[in-house]
C-alpha positions in Angstrom: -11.3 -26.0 -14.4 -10.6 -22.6 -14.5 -9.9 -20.5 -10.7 -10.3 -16.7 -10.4 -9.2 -15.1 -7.8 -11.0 -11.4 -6.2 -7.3 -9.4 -4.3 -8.6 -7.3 -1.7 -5.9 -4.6 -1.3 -5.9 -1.4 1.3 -7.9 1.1 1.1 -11.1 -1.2 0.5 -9.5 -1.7 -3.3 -10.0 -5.0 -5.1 -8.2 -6.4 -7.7 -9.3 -9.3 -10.5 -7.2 -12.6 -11.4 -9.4 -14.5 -13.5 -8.5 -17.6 -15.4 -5.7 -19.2 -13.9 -5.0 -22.8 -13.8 -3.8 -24.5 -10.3 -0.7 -24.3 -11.3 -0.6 -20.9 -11.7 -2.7 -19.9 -9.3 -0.4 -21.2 -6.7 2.8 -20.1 -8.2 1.6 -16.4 -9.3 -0.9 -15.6 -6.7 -1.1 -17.7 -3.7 2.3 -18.5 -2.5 3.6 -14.6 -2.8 0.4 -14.0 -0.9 1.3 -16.3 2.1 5.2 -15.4 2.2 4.5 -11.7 2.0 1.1 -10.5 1.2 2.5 -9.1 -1.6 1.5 -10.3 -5.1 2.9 -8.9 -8.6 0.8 -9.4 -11.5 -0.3 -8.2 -15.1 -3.3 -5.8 -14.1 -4.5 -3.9 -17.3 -1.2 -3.3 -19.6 1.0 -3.1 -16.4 2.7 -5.6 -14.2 2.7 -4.0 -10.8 3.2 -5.1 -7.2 0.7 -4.7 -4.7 0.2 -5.7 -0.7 -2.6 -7.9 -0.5 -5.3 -8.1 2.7 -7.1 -10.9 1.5 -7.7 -13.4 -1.2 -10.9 -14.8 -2.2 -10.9 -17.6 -4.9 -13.4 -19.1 -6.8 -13.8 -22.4 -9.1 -16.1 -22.4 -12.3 -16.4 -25.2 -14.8 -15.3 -22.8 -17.5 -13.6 -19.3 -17.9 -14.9 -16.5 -17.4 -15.3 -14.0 -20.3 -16.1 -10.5 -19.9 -17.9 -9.9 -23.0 -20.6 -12.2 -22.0 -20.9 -10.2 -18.3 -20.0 -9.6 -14.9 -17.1 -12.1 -13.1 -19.7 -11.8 -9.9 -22.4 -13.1 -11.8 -20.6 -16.0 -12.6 -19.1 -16.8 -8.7 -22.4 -16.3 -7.3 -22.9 -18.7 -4.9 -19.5 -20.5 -5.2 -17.5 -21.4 -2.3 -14.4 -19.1 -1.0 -11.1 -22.2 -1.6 -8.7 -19.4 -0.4 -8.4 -21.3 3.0 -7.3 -24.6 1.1 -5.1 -22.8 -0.9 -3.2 -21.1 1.2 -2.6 -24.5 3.4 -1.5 -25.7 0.5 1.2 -22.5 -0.2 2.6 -22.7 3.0 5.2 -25.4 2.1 5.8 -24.1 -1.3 6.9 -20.2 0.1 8.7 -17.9 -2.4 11.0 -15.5 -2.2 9.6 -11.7 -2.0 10.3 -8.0 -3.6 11.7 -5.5 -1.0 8.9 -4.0 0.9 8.8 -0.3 1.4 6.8 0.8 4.6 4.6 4.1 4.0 3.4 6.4 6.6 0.7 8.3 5.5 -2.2 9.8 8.0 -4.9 8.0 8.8 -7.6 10.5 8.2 -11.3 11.5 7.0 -14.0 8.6 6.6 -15.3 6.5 3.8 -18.7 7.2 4.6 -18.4 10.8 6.5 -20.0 14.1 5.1 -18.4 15.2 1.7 -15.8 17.1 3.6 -14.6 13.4 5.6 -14.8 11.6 2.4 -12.6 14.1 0.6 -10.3 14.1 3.1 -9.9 10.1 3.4 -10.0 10.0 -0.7 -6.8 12.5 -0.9 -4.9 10.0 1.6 -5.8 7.0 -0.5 -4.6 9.1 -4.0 -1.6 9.9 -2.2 -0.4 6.1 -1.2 -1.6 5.0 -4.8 1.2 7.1 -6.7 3.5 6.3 -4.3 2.7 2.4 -4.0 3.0 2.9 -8.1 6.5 4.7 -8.0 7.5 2.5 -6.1 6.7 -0.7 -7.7 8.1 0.6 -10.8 11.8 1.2 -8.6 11.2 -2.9 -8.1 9.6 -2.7 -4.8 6.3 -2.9 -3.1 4.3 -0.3 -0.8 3.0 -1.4 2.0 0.8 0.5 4.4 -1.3 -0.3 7.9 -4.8 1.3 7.9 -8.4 0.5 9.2 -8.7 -1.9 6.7 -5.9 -4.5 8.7 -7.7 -7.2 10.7 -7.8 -6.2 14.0 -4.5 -7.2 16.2 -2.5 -5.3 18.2 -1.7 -2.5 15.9 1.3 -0.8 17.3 3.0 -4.4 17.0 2.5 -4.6 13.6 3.3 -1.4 12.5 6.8 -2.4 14.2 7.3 -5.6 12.8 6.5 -4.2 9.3 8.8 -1.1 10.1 11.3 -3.7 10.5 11.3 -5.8 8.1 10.8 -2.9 5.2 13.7 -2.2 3.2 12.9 1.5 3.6 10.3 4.0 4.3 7.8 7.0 2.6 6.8 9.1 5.9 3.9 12.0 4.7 4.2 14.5 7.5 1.2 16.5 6.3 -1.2 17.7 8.9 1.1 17.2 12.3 -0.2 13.6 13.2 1.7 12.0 16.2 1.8 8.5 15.2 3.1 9.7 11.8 6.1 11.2 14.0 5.8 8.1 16.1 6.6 5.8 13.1 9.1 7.9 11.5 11.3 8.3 14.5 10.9 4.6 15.3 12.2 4.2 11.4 15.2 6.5 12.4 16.3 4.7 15.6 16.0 1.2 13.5 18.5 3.4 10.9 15.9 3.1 8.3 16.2 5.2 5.3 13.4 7.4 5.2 11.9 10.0 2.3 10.1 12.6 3.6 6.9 14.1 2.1 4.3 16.7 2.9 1.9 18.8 0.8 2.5 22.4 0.9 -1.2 22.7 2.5 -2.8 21.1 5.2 -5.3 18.7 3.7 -8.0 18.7 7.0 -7.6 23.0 6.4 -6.8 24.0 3.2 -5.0 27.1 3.3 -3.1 26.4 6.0 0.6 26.2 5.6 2.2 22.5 6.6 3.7 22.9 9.7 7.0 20.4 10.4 8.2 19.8 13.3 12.3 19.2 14.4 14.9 18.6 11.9 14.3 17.2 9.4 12.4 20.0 7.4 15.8 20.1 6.1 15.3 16.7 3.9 11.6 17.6 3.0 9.9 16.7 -0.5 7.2 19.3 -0.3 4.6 19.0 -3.2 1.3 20.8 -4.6 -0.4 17.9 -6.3 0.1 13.9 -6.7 1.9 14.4 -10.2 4.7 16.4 -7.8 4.4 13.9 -5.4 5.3 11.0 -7.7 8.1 12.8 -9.0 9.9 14.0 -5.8 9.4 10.2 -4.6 11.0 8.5 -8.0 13.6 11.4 -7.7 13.9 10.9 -4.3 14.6 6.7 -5.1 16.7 7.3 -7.9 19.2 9.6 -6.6 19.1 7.2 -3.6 19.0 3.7 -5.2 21.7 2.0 -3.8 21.4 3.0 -0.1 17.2 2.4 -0.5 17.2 -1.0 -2.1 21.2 -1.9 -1.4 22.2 -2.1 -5.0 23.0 0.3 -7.9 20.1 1.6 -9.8 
């Protein structure tokens, strides 16, 4: 019987893996997930890398197909196996894609007035074409934001400062842990691309302010098409001291 699996990714995304076989969900989905949280798959026309928070599958007695209505129809009232599976996946660990740390403001809310919720949407856009540059250089994006379990968060953001291959830091709008994180990156001897948006994006209009020395190595940007390109510029010119080998 066919298993389909519901990705739960920052930023309160989900991604769909319906139709696998145990087989493959173990190999494709489940044991990435446990070694890394990181899972590569086909999505759309694309194979693309993304950090996953949490995996929710689901077992139907046949597969599901789209044409004849919703995947959540069809789970409804099915039991969550992820806990199984990823007992299971422990013993069976695979090897991972370099992760790439971003440090991006935390920012805006969700569910704030229109002015909060266009700031926290322009912070999610931004880590989206980065997290997709970078999967196309053959790495992964990762990011810690309100949608990590609760744990102790400095800890983590140091473990996965740590064990990234190297880092995005977006300096926009002066944020102190955003400096916090990017100097800890420095005194690990982590490469680190720099970014910021021309314009503050909690007061448009106001010019980025950045702080020390390192508005020498700046990628300033206008818009997210800019922002893609100065990161996969950025990468490429950088390949073999980012990810260790030649481009």
């Amino acid at each position: 019987m066919p298993f389909h699996t519901i990705a739960i990714l920052s930023g309160d995304r989900q991604k769909t893996l319906p139709n696998r076989n145990e087989s493959e969900l173990l190999s494709e989905i489940v044991i990435p997930f446990v070694a890394s949280s990181v899972i590569t798959a086909k999505w759309g026309t694309k194979l693309q890398s993304y950090q996953v928070l949490e995996l929710r599958i689901y077992e139907t007695k046949g597969p599901w197909d789209k044409r004849k209505g919703a995947l959540g129809d069809q789970i409804k009232g099915k039991k969550n196996l992820a806990a199984r599976f990823v007992e299971r996946a422990q013993k069976l660990l695979s090897t991972t894609k370099p992760k790439v740390f971003v440090i991006t403001p935390i920012q805006g809310e969700k569910h704030g007035d229109q002015e909060q919720q266009r700031i926290f949407r322009e912070f999610d856009e931004r880590f989206e074409t980065i997290e997709a540059v970078i999967s196309e250089a053959g790495g992964v994006a990762i990011r810690i934001d309100k949608e990590h379990a609760l744990e102790d968060l400095v800890g983590r953001i140091k473990r996965e400062i740590k064990s990234a291959q190297f880092l995005v830091a977006d300096l926009t709008d002066e944020r102190p842990s955003c400096y916090f994180e990017a100097g800890y990156a420095e005194a690990l001897g982590k490469p680190v691309i720099y970014v910021a948006s021309k314009q503050s994006v909690a007061r448009p209009g106001t010019k980025t302010n950045i702080h020390f020395d390192i508005h020498m190595n700046m990628n300033f940007f206008s818009n997210h098409e800019e922002l893609g390109e100065k990161v996969s510029s950025a990468i490429a010119k950088n390949h073999k001291i980012l990810f260790g080998v030649e481009g």
